[in-house]
C-alpha positions in Angstrom: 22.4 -38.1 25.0 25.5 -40.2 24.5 26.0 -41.8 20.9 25.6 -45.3 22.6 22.2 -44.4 23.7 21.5 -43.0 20.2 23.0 -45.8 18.5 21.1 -48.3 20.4 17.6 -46.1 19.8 18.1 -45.7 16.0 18.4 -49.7 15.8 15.3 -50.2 18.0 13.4 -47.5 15.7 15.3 -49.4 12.4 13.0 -52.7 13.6 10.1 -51.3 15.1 9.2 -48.2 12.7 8.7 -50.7 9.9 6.8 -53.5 11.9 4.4 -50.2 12.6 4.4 -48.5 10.1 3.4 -52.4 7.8 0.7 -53.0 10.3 -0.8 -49.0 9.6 -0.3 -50.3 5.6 -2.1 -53.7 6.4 -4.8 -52.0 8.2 -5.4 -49.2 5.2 -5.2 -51.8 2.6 -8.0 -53.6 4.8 -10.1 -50.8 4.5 -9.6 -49.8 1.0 -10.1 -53.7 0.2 -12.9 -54.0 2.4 -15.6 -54.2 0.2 -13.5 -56.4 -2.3 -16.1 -59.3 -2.5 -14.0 -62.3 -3.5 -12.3 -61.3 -0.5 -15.1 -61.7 2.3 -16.2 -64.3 0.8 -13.2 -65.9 1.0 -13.3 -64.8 4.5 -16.6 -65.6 5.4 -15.9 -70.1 3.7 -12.9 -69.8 5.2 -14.6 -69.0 8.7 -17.0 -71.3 8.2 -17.4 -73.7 5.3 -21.5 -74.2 5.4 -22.1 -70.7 5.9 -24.5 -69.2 2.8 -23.2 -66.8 0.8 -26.4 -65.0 2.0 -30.2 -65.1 2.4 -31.5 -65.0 -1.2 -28.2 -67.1 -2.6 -29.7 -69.8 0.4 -32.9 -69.6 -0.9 -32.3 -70.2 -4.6 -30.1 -73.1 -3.9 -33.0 -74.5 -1.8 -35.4 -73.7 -4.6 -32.9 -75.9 -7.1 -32.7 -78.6 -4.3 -36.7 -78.8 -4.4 -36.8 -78.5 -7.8 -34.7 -82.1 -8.1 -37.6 -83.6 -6.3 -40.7 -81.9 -8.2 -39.6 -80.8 -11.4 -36.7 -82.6 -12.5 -37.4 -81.5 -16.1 -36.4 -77.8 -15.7 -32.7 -79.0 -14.6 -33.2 -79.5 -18.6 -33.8 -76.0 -19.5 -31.2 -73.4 -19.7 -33.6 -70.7 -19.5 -35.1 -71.4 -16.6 -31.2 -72.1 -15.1 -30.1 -68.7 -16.2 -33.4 -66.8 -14.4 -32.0 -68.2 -11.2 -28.2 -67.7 -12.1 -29.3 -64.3 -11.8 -30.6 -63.9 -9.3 -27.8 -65.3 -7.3 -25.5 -62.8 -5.8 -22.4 -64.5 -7.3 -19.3 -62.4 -9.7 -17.1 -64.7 -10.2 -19.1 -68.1 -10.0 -21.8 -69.9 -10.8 -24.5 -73.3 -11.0 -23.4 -76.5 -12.5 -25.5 -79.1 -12.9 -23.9 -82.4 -13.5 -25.9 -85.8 -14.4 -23.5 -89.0 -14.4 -20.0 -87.9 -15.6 -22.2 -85.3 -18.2 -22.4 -82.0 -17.5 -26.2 -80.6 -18.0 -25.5 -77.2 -17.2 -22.5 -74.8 -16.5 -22.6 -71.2 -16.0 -20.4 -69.2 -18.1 -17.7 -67.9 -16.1 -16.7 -71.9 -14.7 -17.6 -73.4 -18.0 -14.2 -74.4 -18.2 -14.1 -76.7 -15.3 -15.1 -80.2 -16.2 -17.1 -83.4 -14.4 -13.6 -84.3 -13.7 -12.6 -81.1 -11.6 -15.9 -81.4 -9.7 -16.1 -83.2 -6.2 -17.7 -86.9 -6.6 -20.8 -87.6 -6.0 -22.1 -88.3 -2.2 -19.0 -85.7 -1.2 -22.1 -83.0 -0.2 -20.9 -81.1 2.8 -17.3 -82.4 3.1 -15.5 -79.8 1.0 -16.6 -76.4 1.8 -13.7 -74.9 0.2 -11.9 -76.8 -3.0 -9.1 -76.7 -5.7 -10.4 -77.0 -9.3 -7.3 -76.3 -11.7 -6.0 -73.6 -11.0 -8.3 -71.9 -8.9 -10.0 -72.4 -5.5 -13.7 -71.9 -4.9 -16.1 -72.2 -2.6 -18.7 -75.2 -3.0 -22.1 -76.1 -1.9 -23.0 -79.6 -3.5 -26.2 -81.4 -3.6 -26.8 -84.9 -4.5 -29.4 -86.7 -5.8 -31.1 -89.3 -8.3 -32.8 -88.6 -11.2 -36.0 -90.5 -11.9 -34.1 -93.4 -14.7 -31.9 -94.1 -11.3 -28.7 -92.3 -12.5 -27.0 -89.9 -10.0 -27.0 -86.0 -10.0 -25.2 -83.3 -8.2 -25.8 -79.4 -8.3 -22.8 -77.3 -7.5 -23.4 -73.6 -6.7 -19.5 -72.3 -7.1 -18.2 -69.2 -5.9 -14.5 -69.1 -7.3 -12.4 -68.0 -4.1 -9.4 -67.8 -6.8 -10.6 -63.8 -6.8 -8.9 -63.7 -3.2 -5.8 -65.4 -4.8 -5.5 -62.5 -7.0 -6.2 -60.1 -4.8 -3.3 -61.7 -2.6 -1.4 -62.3 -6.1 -1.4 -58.4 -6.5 -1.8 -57.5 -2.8 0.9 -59.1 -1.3 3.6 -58.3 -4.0 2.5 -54.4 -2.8 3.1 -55.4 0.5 6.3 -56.6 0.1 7.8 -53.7 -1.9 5.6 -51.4 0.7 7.4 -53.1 3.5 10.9 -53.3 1.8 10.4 -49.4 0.7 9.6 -48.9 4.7 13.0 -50.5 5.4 15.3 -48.6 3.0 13.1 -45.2 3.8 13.5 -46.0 8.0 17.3 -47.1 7.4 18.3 -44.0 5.3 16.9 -41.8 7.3 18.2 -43.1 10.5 21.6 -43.2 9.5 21.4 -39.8 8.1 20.2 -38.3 11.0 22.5 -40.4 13.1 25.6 -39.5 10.4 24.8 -35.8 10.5 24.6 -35.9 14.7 28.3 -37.8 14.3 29.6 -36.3 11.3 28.9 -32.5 12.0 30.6 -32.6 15.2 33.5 -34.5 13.2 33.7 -32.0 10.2 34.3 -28.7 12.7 37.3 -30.9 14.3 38.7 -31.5 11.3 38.4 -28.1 9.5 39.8 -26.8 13.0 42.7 -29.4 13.0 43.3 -28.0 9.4 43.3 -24.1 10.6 45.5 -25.1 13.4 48.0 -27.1 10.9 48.0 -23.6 8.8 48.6 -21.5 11.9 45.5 -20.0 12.4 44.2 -19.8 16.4 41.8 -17.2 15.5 38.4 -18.7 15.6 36.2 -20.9 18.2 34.4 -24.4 17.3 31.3 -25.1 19.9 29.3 -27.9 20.1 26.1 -27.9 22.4 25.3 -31.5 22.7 25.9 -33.3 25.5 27.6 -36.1 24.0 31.2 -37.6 23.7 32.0 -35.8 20.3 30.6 -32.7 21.8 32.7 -33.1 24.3 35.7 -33.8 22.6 34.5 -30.8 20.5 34.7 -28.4 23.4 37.8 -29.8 25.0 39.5 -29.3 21.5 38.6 -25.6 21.4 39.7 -25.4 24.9 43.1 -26.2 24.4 43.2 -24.6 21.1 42.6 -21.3 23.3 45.3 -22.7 26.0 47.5 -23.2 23.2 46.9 -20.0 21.9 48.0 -18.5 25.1 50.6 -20.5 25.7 51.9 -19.0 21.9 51.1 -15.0 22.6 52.7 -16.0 26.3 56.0 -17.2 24.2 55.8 -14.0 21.7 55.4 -11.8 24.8 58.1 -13.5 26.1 60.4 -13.2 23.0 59.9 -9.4 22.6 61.0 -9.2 26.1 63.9 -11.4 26.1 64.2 -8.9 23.0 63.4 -6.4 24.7 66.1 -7.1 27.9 68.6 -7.5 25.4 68.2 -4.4 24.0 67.9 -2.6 27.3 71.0 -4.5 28.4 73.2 -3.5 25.6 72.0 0.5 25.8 72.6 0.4 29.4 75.8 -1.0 29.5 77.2 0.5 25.9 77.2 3.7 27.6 79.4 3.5 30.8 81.6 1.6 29.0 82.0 3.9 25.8 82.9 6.5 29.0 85.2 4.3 30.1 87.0 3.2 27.0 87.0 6.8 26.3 88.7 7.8 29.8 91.6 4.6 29.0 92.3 6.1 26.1 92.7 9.8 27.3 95.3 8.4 29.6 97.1 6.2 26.9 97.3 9.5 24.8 98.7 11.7 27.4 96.0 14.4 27.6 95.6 13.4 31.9 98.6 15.3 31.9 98.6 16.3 35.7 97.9 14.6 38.6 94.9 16.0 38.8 93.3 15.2 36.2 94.7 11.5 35.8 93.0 11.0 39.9 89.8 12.5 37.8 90.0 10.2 35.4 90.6 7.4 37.3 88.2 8.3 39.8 85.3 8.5 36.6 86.2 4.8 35.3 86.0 3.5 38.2 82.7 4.9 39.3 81.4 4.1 36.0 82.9 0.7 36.6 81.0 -0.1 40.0 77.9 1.5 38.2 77.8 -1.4 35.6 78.9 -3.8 38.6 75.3 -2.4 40.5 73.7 -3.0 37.2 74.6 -6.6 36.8 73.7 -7.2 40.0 70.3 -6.0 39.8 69.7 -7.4 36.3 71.3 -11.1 38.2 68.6 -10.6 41.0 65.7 -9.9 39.0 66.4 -12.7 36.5 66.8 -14.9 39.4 63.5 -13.4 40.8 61.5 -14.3 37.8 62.2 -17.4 37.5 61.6 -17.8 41.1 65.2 -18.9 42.3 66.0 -17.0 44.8 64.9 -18.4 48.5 62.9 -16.4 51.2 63.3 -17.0 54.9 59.7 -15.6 56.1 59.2 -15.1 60.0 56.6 -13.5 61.7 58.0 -9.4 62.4 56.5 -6.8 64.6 56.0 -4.7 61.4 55.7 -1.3 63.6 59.4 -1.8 64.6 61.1 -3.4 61.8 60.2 -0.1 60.4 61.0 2.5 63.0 64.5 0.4 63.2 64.7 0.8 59.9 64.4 4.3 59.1 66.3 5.4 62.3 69.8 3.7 60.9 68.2 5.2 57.1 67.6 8.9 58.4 71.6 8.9 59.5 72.1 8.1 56.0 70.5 10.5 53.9 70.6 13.4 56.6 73.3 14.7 54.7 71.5 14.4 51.7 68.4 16.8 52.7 66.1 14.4 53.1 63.8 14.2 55.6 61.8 10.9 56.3 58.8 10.5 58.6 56.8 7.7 60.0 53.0 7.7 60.7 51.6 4.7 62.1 47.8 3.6 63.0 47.1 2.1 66.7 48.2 -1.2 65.4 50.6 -3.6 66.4 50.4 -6.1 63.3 53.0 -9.0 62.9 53.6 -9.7 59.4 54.8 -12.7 57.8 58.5 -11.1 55.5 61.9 -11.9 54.4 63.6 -9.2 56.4 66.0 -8.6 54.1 64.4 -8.7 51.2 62.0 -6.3 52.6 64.7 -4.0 53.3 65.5 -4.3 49.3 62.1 -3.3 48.7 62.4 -0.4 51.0 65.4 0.8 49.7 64.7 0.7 46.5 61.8 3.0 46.4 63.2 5.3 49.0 66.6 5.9 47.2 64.0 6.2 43.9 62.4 9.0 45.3 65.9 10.8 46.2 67.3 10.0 43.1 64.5 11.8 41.3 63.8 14.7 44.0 63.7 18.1 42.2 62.7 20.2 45.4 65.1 21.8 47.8 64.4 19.7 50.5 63.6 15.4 49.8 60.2 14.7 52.4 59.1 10.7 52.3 56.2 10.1 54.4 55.5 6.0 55.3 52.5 5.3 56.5 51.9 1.7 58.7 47.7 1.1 57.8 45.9 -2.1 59.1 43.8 -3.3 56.6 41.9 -6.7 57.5 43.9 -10.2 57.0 47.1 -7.6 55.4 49.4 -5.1 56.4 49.8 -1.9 53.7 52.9 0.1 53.4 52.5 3.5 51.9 55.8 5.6 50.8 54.9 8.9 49.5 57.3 11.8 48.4 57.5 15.5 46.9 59.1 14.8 43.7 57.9 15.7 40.0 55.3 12.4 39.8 54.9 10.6 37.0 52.2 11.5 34.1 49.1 9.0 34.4 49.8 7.4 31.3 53.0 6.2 32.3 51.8 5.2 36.2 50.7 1.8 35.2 54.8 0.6 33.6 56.8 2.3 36.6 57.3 -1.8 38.0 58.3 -2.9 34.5 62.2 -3.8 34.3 64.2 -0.7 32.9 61.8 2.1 33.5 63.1 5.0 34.1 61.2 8.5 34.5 64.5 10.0 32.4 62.9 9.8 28.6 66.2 9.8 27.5 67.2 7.1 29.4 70.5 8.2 30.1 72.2 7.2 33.7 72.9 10.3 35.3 70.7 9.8 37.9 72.7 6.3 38.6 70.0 4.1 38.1 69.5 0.8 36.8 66.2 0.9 35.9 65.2 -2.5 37.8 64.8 -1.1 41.1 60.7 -1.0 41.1 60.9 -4.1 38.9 62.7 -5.8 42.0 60.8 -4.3 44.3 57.6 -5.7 42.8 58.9 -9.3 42.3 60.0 -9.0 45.9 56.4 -8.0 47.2 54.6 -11.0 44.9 57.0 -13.4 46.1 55.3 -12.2 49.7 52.0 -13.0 48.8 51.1 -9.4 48.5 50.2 -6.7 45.9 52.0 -3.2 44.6 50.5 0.0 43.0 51.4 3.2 42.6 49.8 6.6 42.5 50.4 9.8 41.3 49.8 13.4 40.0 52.8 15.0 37.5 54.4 17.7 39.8 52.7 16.7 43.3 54.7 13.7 43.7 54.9 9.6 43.7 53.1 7.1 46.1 53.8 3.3 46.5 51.4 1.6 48.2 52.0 -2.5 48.9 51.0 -5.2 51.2 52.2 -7.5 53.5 50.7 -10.7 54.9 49.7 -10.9 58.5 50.0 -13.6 61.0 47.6 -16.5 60.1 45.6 -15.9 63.2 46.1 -11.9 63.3 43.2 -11.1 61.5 41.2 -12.9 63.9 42.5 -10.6 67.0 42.1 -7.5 65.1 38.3 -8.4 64.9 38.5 -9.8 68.1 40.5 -6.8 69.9 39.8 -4.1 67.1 41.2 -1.3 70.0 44.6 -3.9 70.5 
């Protein structure tokens, strides 16, 4: 749920929890209150003025009405008033009988009110529901004359004042209820919807604060759905790119390091030869012919041996970062490589080596730079002569069709490599020679080349081998876009 969403709920809950929660509160006071009688009766004058309080209150206010037509004379006695004030189901009331502007008789809990307070005479029936001083009560009035003419009213009072206090102290509890319902709703709501925002916040922040000190090494997940969880997600994601990117630049340091190193060992040596050669001449000690053409001959082949080097390290540095253009065209790959190794065999037929071709029912055209494939060739041939240990060199290539690609496979008798090593043979500067010294004339970037050349094709290289049986190269070429679709077509083509 997006924070809008939540923000917009939690103000909606902010109004409406409390409105429910008063109306629950209004409803349990209610019931708790219900029997509360200054209340309902309240309740039941307010509904309806003339309404008795209840049967027997009814009927002793009708026997004091008949009694101010009979028996006048027991208005006059307190005794007899008192019977029927107790009988009357009144708390917080009573019976006044008033005579002129004199009060006759007052029950004791409205004693205090006086003929002044009281409703006028001929008011019976108009004021159902009246303020005396300070308090409001309920009235039934009845007027009459007594026998020497002067005027009379009896008041049965029923003081609705106890629904004033019950408001006085109700309604004060409602209020702090209701205000304690707002502050409760309202701090809970923004803590849940603080927590929700600020958790979310806190893990960016401590991870912005491990990131300042260095430190990649950790993750930060969030599993809302959300635009901080978002955020929270796309922040550990390019922490983890940029700690890539970091280990990619460390790698790449050790091996700039690395080619440095390599570099300097490789070229120390030929020249330490040929500083050492200059110098035998300078001194005299290439005292004959012979052995001045000798030396001579030495600086100079250590001299095109760096030349070779430079060149190779120039072409794989330009390889790697992907400088150096490709001409691709689509080549009968069965006869680019019987051409090839016809002019090849001339070559090293002098050198013992023999080279043969095996080749599937396939004609395949392949997408290659032809001379850059002829690099690739000729580095791993000329790596398997260089490192032959047999009398006689045998290469064996093998043409296999292999769905949408081409694979090469150049295989020799030589001493193999150990397994542990077969997976590095395509790193720049390997050399099977632990000592990596350069009698075998290599510059230990021929297999590097070789494999830049075969990515740069869209293809893949791996080798195989087992120490003292040999080395195998295996890579791919791709076919013609539309070849693989005639070798399923025509499989016997």
């Amino acid at each position: 749920m997006s924070i809008r969403k939540r923000l917009f709920i939690s103000n909606t809950v902010m109004v409406v929890m409390p409105v429910i929660i008063l109306i629950v509160l209004v409803f349990l006071v209610g019931v708790i209150f219900s029997d509360y009688r200054g209340f309902n009766d309240f309740h039941n004058g307010w509904q309806d003025g003339s309404q008795e309080t209840d049967e027997l209150d009814d009927q002793l206010f009708d026997q004091l009405i008949k009694t101010t037509s009979i028996d006048q004379e027991k208005l006059f006695d307190d005794q007899y008033l008192r019977s029927i004030e107790q009988q009357i189901n009144i708390e917080n009331g009573g019976i006044i009988i008033r005579k002129e502007e004199k009060l006759l008789y007052a029950s004791d809990r409205i004693d205090s009110l006086s003929s002044k307070d009281l409703p006028p005479f001929g008011n019976e029936g108009y004021d159902p529901v009246a303020w005396f001083g300070q308090n409001q009560y309920s009235v039934k009035q009845h007027d009459f004359y007594f026998r020497d003419g002067s005027v009379g009213s009896i008041f049965l009072l029923n003081e609705a004042g106890s629904f004033i206090q019950f408001a006085r102290s109700f309604f004060p509890l409602l209020f702090i209820g209701l205000l304690l319902i707002l502050v409760l709703t309202n701090v809970l709501l923004s803590y849940l919807m603080s927590k929700s925002i600020l958790k979310p916040v806190d893990k960016l922040s401590d991870a912005a604060a491990k990131i300042s000190e260095g430190n990649l090494d950790f993750t930060i997940h969030a599993s809302g759905k959300d635009e901080l969880s978002r955020l929270v997600n796309s922040f550990d994601d390019m922490r983890a790119r940029l700690k890539t990117s970091l280990e990619l630049r460390e790698q790449y340091e050790m091996n700039r390091k690395e080619l440095i190193a390599n570099i300097s060992h490789d070229l120390k040596t030929p020249i330490t030869s040929i500083r050492g050669y200059v110098e035998g001449i300078k001194d005299g000690v290439a005292n004959t012919v012979e052995k001045y053409d000798r030396y001579l001959n030495t600086i100079q082949a250590k001299a095109q041996h760096m030349d070779h080097m430079i060149d190779e390290l120039f072409l794989y540095s330009k390889l790697d970062l992907k400088r150096v253009p490709f001409h691709f065209e689509e080549v009968d790959i069965k006869a680019f490589l019987e051409d090839y190794l016809d002019e090849l065999q001339l070559e090293l037929s002098e050198q013992n080596v023999e080279l043969t071709l095996k080749i599937q029912s396939i004609n395949a055209v392949a997408l290659i730079d032809r001379d850059k494939l002829i690099r690739v060739m000729n580095n791993i041939i000329y790596n398997s002569v260089k490192y032959a240990d047999k009398s006689k060199c045998l290469i064996n290539i093998d043409l296999k069709d292999s769905e949408n690609m081409v694979e090469v496979v150049i295989s020799d008798n030589g001493p193999g490599i150990p397994l542990e090593e077969i997976s590095t043979i395509f790193n720049r500067f390997y050399r099977g020679d632990p000592s990596r010294n350069t009698n075998t004339g290599g510059s230990g970037l021929g297999l590097a080349i070789a494999a830049q050349i075969i990515d740069a094709h869209g293809g893949s290289i791996w080798a195989e081998s087992t120490q003292g049986e040999g080395l195998t190269i295996h890579f791919t070429l791709n076919k013609r876009e539309d070849e693989g679709d005639e070798h399923e077509q025509n499989p016997d083509h």
